[in-house]
C-alpha distance (Angstrom), angle and dihedral (degrees) to the residues before:
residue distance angle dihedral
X1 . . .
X2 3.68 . .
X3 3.64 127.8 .
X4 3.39 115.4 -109.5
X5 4.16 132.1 -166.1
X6 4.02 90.0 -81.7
X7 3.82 98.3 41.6
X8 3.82 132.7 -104.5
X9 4.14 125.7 -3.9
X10 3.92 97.4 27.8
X11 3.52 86.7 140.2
X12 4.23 95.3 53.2
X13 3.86 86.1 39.9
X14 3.50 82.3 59.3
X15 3.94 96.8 48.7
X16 3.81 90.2 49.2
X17 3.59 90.3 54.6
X18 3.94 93.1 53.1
X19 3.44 83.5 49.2
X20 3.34 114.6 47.9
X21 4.04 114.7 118.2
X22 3.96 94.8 20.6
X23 4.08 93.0 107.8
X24 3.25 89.8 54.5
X25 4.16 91.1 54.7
X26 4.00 88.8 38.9
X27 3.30 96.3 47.4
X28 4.21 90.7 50.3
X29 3.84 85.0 51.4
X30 3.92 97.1 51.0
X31 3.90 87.9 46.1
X32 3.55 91.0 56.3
X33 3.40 103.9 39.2
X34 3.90 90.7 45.6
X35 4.37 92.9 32.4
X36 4.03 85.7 58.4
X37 3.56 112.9 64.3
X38 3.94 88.9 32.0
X39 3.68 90.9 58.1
X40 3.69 97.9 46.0
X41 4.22 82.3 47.2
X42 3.88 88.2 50.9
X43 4.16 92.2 52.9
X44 4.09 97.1 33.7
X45 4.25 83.3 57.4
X46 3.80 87.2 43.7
X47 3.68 91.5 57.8
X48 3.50 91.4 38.5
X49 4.39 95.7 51.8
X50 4.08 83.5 48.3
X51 3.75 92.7 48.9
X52 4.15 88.0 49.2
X53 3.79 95.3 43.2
X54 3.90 89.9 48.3
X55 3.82 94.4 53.7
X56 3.91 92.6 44.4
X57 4.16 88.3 55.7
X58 4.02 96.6 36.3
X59 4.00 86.5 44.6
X60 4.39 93.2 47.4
X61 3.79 87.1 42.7
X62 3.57 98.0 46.8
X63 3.52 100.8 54.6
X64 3.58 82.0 44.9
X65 3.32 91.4 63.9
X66 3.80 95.4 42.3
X67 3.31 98.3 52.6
X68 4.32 93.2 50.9
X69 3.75 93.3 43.5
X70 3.97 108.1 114.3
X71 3.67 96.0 -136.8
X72 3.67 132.7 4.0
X73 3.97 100.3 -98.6
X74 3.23 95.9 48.4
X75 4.08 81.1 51.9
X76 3.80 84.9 51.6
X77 3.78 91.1 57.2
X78 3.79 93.5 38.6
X79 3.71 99.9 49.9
X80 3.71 85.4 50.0
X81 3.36 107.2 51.0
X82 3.76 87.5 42.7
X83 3.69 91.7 55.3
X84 3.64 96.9 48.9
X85 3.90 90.9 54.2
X86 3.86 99.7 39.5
X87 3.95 83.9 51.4
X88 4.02 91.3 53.1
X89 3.85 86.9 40.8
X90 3.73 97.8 62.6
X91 3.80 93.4 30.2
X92 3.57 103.7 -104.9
X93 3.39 131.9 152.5
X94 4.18 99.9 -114.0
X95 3.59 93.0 -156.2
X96 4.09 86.0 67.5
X97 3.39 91.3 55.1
X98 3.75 112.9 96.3
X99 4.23 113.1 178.6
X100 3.79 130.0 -163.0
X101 3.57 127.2 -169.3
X102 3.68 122.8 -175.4
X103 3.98 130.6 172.0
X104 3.64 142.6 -162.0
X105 3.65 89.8 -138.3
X106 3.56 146.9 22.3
X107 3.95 100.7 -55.6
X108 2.61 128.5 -96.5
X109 3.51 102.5 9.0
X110 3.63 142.2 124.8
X111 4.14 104.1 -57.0
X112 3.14 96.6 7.7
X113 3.75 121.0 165.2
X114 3.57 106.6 -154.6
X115 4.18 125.0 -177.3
X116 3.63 126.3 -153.6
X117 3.69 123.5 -159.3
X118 3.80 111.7 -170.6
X119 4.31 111.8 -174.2
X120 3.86 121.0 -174.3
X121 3.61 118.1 -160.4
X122 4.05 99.8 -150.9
X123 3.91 124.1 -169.9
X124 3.85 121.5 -146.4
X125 3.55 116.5 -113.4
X126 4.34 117.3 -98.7
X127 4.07 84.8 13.0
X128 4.01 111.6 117.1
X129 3.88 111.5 -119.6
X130 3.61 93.3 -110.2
X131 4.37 85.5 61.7
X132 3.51 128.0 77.8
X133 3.86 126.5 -41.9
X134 3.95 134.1 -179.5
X135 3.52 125.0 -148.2
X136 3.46 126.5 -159.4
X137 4.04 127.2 -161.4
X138 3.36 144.3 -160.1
X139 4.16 145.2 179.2
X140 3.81 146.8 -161.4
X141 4.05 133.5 -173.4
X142 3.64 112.6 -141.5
X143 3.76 109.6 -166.3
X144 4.55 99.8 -151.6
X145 3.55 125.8 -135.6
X146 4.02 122.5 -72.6
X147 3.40 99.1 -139.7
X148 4.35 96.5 33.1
């Protein structure tokens, strides 16, 4: 390096005064190009742990319901009408919410094991409808009452 009029490193004083602010600006870019995807990440999982706790509730309660029902339209009605207002509760769309119910037995009835399968179709967040979706499901076995 050659000496200049003010001594040693004129040129790197030089580069550091061409420089000076750009970290700033790189680091901004870097933030948002790695802050982006890990935010949309953060609230597609969101959605997707609220669609999973909201089938493990509607699909305990529902065979809950099943299973106490006196007689199996009035379970019909029941599990509907439950359905419909567990799906509003937890903010769910209750059209993509599909429900199974199966039993060992004629249900309900005394000893009855009855099975719930509760399936939420969940859409990521800034896809169109028509794009990809997840669905997560879950079940419970409800065994009902001996003596109704």
């Amino acid at each position: 390096m050659s000496r200049g009029p003010r001594g040693w490193g004129t040129r790197a004083a030089r580069r550091q005064e061409r420089e000076r602010g750009s970290a700033i600006v790189e680091f901004i870019g870097v933030g948002v190009l790695l802050g982006v995807p890990l935010f949309y990440l953060a609230i597609a999982l969101a959605g997707l742990h609220s669609a999973a706790l909201a089938a493990t509730t509607m699909a305990q309660q529902l065979a809950s319901v099943q299973a106490q029902s006196p007689d199996a339209a009035t379970a019909e009605r029941r599990v509907a009408q439950a359905r419909g207002e567990m799906a509003g509760a937890a903010g769910v769309d209750a059209d993509a919410v599909r429900v199974s119910i199966e039993c060992d037995r004629p249900c309900p009835g005394p000893q009855a094991r009855v099975r719930v399968s509760v399936r939420i179709t969940v859409s990521l967040p800034l896809v169109p409808s028509s794009g990809r979706v997840a669905s997560v499901e879950s079940s419970a076995t409800v065994l009902s009452p001996r003596y109704g």
